[in-house]
Backbone and ligand atoms as CSV (ligand in chain L), in Angstrom:
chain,resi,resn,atom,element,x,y,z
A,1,UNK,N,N,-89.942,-73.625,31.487
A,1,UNK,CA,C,-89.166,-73.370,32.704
A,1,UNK,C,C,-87.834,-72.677,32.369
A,2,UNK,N,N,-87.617,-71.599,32.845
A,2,UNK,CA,C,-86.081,-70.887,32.862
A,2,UNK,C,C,-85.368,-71.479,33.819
A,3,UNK,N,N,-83.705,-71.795,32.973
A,3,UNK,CA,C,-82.647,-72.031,33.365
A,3,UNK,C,C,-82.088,-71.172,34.391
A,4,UNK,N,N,-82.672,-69.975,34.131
A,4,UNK,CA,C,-81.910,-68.596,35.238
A,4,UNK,C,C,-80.954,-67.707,34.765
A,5,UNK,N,N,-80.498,-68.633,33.552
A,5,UNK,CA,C,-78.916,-67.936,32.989
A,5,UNK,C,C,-79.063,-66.838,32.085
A,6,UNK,N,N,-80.614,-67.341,31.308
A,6,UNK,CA,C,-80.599,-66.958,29.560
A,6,UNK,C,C,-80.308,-65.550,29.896
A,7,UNK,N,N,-80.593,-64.682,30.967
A,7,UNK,CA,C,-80.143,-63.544,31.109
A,7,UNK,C,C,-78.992,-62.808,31.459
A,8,UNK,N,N,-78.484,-63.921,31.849
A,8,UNK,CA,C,-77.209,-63.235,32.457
A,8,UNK,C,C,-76.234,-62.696,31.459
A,9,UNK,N,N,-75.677,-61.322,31.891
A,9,UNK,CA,C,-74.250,-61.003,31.050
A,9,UNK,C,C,-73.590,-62.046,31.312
A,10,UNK,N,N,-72.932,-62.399,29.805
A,10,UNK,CA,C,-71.453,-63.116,29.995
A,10,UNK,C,C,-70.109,-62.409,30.837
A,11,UNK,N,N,-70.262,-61.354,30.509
A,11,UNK,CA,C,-69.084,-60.166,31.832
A,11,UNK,C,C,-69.435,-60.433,33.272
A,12,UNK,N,N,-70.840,-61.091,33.677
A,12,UNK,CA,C,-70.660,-61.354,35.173
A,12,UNK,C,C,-69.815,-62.627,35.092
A,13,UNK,N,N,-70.635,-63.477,34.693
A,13,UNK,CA,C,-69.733,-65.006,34.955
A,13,UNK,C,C,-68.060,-64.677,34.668
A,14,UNK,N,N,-67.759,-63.998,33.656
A,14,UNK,CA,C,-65.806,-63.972,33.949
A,14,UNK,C,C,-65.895,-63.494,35.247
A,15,UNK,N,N,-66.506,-61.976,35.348
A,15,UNK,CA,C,-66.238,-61.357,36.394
A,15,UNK,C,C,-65.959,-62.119,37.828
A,16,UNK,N,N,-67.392,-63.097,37.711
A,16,UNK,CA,C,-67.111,-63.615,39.263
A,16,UNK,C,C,-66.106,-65.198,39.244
A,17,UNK,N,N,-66.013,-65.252,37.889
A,17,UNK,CA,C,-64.698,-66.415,38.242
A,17,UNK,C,C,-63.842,-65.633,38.910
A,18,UNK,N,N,-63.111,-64.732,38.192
A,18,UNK,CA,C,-62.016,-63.894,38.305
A,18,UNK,C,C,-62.106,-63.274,39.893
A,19,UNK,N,N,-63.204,-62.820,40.123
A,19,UNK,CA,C,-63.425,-62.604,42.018
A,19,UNK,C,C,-62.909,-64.084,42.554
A,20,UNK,N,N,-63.425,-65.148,42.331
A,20,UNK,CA,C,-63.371,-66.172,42.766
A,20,UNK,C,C,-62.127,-66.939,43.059
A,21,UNK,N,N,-60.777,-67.090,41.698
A,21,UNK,CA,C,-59.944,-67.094,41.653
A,21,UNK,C,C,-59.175,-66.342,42.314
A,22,UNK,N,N,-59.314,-65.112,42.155
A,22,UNK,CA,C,-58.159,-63.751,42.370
A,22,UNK,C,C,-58.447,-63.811,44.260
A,23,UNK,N,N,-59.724,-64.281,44.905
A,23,UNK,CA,C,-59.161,-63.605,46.330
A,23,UNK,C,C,-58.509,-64.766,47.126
A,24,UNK,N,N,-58.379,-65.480,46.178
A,24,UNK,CA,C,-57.474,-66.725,47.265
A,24,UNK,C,C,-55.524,-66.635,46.666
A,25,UNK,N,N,-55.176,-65.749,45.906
A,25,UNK,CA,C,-53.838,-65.350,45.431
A,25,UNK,C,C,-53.127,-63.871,46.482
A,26,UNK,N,N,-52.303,-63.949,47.216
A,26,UNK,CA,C,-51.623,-63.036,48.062
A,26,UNK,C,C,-51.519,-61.681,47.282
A,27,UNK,N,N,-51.598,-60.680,47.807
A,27,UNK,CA,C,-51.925,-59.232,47.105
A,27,UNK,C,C,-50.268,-58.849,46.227
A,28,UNK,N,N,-50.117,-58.713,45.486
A,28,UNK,CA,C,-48.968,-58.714,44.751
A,28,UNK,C,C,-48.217,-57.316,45.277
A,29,UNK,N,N,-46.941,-57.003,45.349
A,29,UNK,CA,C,-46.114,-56.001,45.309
A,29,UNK,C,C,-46.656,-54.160,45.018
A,30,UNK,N,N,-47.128,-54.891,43.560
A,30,UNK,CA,C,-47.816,-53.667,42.652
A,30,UNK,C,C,-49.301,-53.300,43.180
A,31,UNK,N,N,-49.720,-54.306,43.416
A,31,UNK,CA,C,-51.247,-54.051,43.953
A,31,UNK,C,C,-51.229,-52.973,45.232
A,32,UNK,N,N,-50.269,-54.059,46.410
A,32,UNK,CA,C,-50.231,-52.974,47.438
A,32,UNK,C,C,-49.720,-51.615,47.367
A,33,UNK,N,N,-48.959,-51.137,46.068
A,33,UNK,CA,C,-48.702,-49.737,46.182
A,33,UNK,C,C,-50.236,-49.106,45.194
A,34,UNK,N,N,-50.475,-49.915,44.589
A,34,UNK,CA,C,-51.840,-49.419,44.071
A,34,UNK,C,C,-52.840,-49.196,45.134
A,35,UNK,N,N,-53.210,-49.805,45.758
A,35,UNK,CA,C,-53.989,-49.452,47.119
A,35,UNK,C,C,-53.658,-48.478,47.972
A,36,UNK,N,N,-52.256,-47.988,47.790
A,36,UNK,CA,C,-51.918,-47.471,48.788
A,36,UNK,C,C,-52.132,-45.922,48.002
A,37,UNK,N,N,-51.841,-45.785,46.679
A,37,UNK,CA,C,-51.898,-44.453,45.599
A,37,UNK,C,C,-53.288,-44.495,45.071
A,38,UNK,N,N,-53.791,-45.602,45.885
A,38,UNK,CA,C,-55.306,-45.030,45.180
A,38,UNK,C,C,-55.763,-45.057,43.419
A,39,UNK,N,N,-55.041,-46.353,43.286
A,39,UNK,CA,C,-54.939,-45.900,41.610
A,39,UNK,C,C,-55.507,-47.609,41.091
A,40,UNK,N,N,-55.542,-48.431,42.247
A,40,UNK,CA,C,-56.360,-49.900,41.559
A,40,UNK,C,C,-57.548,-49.553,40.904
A,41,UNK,N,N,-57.670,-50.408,39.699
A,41,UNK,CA,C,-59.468,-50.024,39.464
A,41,UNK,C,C,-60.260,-50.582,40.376
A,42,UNK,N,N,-61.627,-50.564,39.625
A,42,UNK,CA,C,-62.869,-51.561,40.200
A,42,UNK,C,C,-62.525,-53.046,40.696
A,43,UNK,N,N,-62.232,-53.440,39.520
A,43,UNK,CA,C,-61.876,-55.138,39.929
A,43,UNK,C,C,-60.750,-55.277,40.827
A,44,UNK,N,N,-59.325,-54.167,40.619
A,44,UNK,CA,C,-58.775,-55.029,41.831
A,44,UNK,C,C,-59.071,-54.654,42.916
A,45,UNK,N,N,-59.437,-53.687,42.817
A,45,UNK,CA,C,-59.968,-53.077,44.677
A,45,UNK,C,C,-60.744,-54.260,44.979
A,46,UNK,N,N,-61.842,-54.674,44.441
A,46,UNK,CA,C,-62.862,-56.185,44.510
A,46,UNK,C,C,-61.559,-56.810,45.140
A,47,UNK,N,N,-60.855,-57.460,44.132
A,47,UNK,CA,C,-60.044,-58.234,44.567
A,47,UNK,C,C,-58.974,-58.099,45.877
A,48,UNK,N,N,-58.275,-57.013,45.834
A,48,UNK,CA,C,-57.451,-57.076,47.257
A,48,UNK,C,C,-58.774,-57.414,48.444
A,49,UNK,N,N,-59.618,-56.374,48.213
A,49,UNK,CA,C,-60.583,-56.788,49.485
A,49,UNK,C,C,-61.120,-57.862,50.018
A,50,UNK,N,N,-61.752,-58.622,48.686
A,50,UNK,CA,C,-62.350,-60.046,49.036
A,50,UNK,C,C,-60.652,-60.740,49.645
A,51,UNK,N,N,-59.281,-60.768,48.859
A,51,UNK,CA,C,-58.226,-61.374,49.423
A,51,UNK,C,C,-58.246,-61.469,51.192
A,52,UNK,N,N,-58.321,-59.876,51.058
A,52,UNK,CA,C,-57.760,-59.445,52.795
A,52,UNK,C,C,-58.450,-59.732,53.520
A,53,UNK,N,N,-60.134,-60.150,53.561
A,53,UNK,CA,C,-60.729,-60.963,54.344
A,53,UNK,C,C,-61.014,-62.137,54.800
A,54,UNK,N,N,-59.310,-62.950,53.748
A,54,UNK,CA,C,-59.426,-64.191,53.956
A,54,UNK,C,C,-57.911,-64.535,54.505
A,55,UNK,N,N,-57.128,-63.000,54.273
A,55,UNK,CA,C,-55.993,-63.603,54.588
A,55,UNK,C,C,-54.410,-62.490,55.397
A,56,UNK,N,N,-54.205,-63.349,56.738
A,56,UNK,CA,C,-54.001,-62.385,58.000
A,56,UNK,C,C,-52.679,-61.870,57.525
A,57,UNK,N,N,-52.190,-62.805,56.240
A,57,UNK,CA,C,-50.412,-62.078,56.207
A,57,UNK,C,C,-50.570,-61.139,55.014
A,58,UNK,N,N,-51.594,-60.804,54.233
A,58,UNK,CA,C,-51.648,-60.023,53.375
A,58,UNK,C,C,-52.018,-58.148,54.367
A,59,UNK,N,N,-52.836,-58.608,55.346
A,59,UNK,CA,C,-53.520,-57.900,56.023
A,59,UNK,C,C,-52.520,-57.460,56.484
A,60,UNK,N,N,-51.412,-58.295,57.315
A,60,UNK,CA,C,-49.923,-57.942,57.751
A,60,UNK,C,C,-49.345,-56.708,57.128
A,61,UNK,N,N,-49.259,-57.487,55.964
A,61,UNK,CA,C,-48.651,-56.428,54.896
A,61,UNK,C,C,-48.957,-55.127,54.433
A,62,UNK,N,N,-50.144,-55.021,54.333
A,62,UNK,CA,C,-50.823,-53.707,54.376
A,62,UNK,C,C,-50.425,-52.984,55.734
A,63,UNK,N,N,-50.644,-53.443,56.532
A,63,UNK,CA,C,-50.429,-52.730,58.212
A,63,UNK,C,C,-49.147,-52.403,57.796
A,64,UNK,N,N,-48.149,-53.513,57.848
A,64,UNK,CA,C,-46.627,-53.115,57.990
A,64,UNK,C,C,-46.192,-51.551,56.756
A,65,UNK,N,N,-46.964,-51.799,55.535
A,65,UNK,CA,C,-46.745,-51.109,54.347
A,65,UNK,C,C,-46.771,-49.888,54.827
A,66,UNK,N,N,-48.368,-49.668,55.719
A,66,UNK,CA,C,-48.736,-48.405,55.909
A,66,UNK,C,C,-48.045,-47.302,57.215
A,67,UNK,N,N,-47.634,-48.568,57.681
A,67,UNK,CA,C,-46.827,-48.254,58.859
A,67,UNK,C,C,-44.983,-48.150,58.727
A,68,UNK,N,N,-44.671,-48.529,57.359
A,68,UNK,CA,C,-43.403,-48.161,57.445
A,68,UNK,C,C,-43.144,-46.926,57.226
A,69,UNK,N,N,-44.228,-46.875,55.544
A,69,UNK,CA,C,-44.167,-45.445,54.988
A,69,UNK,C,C,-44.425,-44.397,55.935
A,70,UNK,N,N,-45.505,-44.632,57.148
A,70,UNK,CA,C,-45.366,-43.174,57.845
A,70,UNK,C,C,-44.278,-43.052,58.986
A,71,UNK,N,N,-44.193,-43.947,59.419
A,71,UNK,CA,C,-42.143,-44.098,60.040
A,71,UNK,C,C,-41.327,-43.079,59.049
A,72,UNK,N,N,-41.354,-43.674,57.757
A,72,UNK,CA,C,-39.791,-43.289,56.940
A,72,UNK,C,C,-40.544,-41.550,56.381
A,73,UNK,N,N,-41.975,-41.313,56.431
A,73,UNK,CA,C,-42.132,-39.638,56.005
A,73,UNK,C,C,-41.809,-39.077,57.721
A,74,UNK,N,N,-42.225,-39.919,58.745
A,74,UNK,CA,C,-41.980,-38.659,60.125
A,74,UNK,C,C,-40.486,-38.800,60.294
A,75,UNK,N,N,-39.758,-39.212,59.878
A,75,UNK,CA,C,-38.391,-39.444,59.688
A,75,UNK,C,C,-37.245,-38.270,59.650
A,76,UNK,N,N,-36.750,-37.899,60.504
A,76,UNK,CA,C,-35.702,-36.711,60.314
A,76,UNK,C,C,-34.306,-37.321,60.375
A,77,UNK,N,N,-33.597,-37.026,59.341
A,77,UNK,CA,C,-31.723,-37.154,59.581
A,77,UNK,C,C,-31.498,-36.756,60.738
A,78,UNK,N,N,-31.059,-37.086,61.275
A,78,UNK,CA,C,-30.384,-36.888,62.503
A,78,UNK,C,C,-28.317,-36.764,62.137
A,79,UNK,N,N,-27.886,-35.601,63.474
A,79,UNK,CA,C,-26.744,-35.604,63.336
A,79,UNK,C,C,-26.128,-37.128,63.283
A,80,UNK,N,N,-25.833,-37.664,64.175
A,80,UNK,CA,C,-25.633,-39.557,64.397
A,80,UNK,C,C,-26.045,-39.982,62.772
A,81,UNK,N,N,-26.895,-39.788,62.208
A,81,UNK,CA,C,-26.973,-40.534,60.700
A,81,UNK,C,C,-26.096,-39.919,60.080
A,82,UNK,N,N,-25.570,-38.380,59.694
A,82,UNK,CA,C,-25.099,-38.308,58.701
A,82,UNK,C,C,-23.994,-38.199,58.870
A,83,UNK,N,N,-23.141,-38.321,60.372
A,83,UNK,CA,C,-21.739,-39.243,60.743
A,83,UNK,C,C,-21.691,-40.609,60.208
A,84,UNK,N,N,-22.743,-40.927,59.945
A,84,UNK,CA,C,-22.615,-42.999,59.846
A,84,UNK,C,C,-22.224,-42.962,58.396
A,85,UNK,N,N,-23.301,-41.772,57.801
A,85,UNK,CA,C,-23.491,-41.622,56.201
A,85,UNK,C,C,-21.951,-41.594,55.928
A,86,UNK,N,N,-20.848,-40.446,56.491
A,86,UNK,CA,C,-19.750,-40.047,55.953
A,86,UNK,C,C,-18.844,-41.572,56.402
A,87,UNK,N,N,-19.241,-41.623,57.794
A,87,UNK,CA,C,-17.674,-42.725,57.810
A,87,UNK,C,C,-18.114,-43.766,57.044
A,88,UNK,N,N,-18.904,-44.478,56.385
A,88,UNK,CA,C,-19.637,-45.536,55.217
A,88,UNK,C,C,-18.717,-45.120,54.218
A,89,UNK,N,N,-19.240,-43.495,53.293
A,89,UNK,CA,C,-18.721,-43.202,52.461
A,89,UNK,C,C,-16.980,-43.109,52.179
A,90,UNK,N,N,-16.816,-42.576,53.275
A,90,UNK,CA,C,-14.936,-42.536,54.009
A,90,UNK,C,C,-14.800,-43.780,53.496
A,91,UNK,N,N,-15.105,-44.741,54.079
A,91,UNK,CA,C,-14.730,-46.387,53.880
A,91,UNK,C,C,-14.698,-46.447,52.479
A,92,UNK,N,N,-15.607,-46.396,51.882
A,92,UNK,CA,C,-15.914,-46.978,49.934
A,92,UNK,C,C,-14.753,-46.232,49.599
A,93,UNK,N,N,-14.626,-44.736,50.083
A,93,UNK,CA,C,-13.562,-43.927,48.903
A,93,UNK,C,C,-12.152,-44.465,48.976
A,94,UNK,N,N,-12.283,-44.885,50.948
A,94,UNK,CA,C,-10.551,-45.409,50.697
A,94,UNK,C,C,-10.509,-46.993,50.040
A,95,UNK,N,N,-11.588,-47.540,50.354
A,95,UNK,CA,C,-11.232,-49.313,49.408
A,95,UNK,C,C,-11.398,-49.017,48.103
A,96,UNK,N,N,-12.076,-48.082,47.285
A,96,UNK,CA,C,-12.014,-47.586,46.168
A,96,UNK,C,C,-10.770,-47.246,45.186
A,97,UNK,N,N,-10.020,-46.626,46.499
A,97,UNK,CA,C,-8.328,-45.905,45.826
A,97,UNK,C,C,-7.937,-46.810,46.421
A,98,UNK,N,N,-7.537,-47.779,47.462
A,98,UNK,CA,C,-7.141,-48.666,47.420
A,98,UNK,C,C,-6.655,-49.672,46.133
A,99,UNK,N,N,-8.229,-50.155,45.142
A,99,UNK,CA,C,-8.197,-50.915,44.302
A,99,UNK,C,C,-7.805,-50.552,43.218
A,100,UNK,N,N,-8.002,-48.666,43.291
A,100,UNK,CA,C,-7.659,-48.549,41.903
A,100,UNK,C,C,-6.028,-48.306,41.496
A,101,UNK,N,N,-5.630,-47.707,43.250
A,101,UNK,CA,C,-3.905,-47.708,43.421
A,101,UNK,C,C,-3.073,-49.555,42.930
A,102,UNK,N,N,-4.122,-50.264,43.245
A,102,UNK,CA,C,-3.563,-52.085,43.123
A,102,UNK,C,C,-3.562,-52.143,41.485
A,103,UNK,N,N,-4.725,-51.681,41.134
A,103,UNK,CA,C,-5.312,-52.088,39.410
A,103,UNK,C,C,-4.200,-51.542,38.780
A,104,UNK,N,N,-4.008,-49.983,39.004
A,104,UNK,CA,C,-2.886,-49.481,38.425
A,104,UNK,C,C,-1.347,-49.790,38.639
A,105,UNK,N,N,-1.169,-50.437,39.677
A,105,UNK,CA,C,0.197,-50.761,40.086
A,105,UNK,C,C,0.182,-52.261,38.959
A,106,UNK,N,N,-0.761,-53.422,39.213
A,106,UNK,CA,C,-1.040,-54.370,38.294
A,106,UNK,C,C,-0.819,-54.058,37.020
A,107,UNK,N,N,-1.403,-52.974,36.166
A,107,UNK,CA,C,-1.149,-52.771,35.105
A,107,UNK,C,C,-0.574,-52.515,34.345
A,108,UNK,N,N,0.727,-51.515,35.467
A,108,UNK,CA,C,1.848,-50.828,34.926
A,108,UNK,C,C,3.226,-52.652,34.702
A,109,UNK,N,N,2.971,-53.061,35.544
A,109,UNK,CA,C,3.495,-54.320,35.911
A,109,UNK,C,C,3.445,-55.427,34.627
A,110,UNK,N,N,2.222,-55.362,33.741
A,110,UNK,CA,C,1.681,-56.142,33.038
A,110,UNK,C,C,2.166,-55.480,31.760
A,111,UNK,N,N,2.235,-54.068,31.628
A,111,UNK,CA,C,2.570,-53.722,30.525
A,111,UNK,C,C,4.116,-54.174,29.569
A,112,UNK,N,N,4.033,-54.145,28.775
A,112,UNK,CA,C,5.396,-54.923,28.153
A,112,UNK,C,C,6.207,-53.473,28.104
L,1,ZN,ZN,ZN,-52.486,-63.078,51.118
């Protein structure tokens, strides 16, 4: 009587632990830009997929991912942004010379 196994590759059994394990873990950072560049291999593509059919905030994430990036490419500067851009920058340059007018006044002060 056969066990069933004597044939099996040992590369399936990791393989399908590793399916097994891996689709109950949230799709990592790196993964989702791998999915998104098309550059996961075999196994993790396996893996995000089996994940995302088990789980609605990973699925989230993909939606939101795919949906920010094409927000921020149809995206044009607008006049109104690059007023916000300068008075931001305005601000840093004057608390900037501000600190460095204090540092230097401090220092001259400190010097013997
Ligand atoms: Zn998840």
């Amino acid at each position: 009587m056969s066990t069933g196994n004597t044939d099996k590759d040992p590369i399936d059994d990791v393989l399908e632990e590793v399916l097994r394990e891996g689709k109950f873990k949230h799709i990592s950072d790196q993964r989702l830009v791998g999915l998104r560049n098309d550059t996961l291999d075999e196994i993790e593509f396996a893996l995000v997929n089996s994940h995302l059919e088990l789980c609605l905030i990973c699925e989230y994430r993909v939606q939101f991912f795919k949906e920010t990036e094409e927000a921020l490419e149809a995206y044009e500067v607008t006049e109104s942004d690059r007023e916000v851009i300068k008075r931001v920058l305005g601000r840093i340059n004057e608390r900037t010379l501000d600190w460095l007018k204090a540092k230097d006044a401090k220092g001259k002060v400190e010097e013997p």
